[in-house]
C-alpha positions as CSV (number, residue, x, y, z in Angstrom):
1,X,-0.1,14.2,9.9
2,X,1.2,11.1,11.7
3,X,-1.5,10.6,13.4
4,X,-3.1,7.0,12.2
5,X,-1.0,7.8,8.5
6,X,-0.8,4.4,7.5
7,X,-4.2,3.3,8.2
8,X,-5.7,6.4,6.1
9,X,-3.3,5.3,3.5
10,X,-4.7,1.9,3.0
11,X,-8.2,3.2,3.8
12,X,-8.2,5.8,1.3
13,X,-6.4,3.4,-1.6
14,X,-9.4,1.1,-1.0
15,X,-12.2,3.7,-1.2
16,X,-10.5,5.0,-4.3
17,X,-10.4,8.3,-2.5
18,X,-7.2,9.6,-4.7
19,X,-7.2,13.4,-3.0
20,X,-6.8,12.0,0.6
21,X,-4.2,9.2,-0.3
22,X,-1.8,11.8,-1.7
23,X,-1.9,13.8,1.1
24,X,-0.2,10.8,2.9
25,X,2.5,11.1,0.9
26,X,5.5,13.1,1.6
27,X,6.9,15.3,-1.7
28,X,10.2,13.0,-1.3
29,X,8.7,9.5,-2.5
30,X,9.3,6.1,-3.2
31,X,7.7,2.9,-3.8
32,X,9.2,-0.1,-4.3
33,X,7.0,-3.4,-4.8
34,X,6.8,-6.9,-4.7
35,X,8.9,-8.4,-7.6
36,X,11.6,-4.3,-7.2
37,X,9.1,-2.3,-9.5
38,X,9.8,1.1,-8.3
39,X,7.7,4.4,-8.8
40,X,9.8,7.3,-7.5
41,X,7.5,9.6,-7.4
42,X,4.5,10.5,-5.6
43,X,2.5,11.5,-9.0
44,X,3.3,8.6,-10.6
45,X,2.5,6.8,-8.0
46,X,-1.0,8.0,-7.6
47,X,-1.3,7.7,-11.2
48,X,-0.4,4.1,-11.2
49,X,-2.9,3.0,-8.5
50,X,-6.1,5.0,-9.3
51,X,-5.7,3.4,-12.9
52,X,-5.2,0.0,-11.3
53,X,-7.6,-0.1,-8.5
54,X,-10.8,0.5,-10.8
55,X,-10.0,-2.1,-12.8
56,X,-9.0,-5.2,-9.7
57,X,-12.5,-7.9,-9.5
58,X,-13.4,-8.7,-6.0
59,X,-10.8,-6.6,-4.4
60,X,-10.5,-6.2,-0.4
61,X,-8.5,-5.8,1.7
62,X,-8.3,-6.9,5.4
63,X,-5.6,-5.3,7.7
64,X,-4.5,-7.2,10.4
65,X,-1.8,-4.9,12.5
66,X,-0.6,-1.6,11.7
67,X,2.3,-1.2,13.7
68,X,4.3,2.3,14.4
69,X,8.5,2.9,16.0
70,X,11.0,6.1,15.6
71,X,9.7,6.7,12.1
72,X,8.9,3.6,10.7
73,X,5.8,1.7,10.4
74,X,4.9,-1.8,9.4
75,X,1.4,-2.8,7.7
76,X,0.5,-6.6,8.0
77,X,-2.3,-7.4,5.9
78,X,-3.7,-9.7,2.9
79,X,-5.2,-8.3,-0.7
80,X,-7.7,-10.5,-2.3
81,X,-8.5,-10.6,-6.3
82,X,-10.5,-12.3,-8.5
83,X,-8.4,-14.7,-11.1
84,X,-10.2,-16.7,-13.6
85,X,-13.3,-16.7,-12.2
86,X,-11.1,-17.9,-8.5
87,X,-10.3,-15.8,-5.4
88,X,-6.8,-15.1,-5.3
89,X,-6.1,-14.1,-1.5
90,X,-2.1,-12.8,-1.0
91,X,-0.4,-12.1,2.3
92,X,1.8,-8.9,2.6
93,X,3.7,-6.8,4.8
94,X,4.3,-3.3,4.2
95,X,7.1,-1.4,5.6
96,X,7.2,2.2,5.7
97,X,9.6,5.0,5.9
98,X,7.9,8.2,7.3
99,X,9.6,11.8,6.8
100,X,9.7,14.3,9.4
101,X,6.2,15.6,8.8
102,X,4.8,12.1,9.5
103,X,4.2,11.4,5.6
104,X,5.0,8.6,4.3
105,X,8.5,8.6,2.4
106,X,9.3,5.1,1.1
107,X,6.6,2.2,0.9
108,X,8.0,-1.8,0.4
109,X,5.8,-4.3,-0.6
110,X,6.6,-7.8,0.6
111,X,4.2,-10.8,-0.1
112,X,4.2,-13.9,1.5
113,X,4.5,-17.0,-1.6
114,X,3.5,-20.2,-0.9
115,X,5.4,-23.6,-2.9
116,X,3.5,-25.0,-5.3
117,X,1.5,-27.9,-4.2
C-alpha cells in the first residue's frame, strides 16, 4: 500500500472516488486541519469530505511535490475555490504520518496566509 499512497489520496479526494480514498487510510486515524479542526476517525473523515467536495465551485487542485522519508510524507500543493464570483487560490502543505501498512495515519493541514494588502 505505500506504494504512491499520498498521490492516490489526493487523486482519489479530487475525483470524488470515496471507495479508493478510504482504502488510503489506516483504521488508526487522524486529521487535523488548518485552523486544529480535528476528525479522529477515518469514517468521519470520509464523511466530512464527500459532503464537502460536491458542494466546492471551481475546485482544483495542482500538486507540486509529493515527497516520501522513514514513514512520513509531505504534500506541497495549492487548492483553488470559487468566492463571490472570485478565484480563491490557497497554498498548503500536507504532512503525513503513515502506519506500518503504508496507510496513512495522521494528515496536517498547513496553509500558507498572506497579510492583508
Amino acid at each position: 500500500m505505500t506504494d504512491r499512497v499520498i498521490e492516490r489520496f489526493l487523486e482519489s479526494m479530487v475525483g470524488h472516488d470515496w471507495a479508493t480514498f478510504e482504502q488510503c487510510l489506516a483504521d488508526d486515524f487522524t486529521r487535523v486541519g488548518p485552523y486544529g479542526d480535528t476528525y479522529s476517525s477515518k469514517a468521519d473523515y470520509v464523511k466530512f469530505l464527500s459532503e464537502l467536495m460536491p458542494t466546492l465551485a471551481g475546485y482544483e487542485m495542482q500538486v507540486t511535490r509529493v515527497s516520501y522519508a522513514d514513514g512520513v510524507a509531505f504534500a506541497e500543493l495549492s487548492e483553488t475555490v470559487e468566492v463571490d464570483g472570485q478565484l480563491l487560490r490557497t497554498p498548503e502543505c500536507l504532512s503525513f504520518d503513515l502506519a506500518d501498512d503504508g496507510k496513512i495515519a495522521r494528515v496536517e493541514v498547513f496553509t500558507q496566509t498572506r497579510a492583508p494588502v
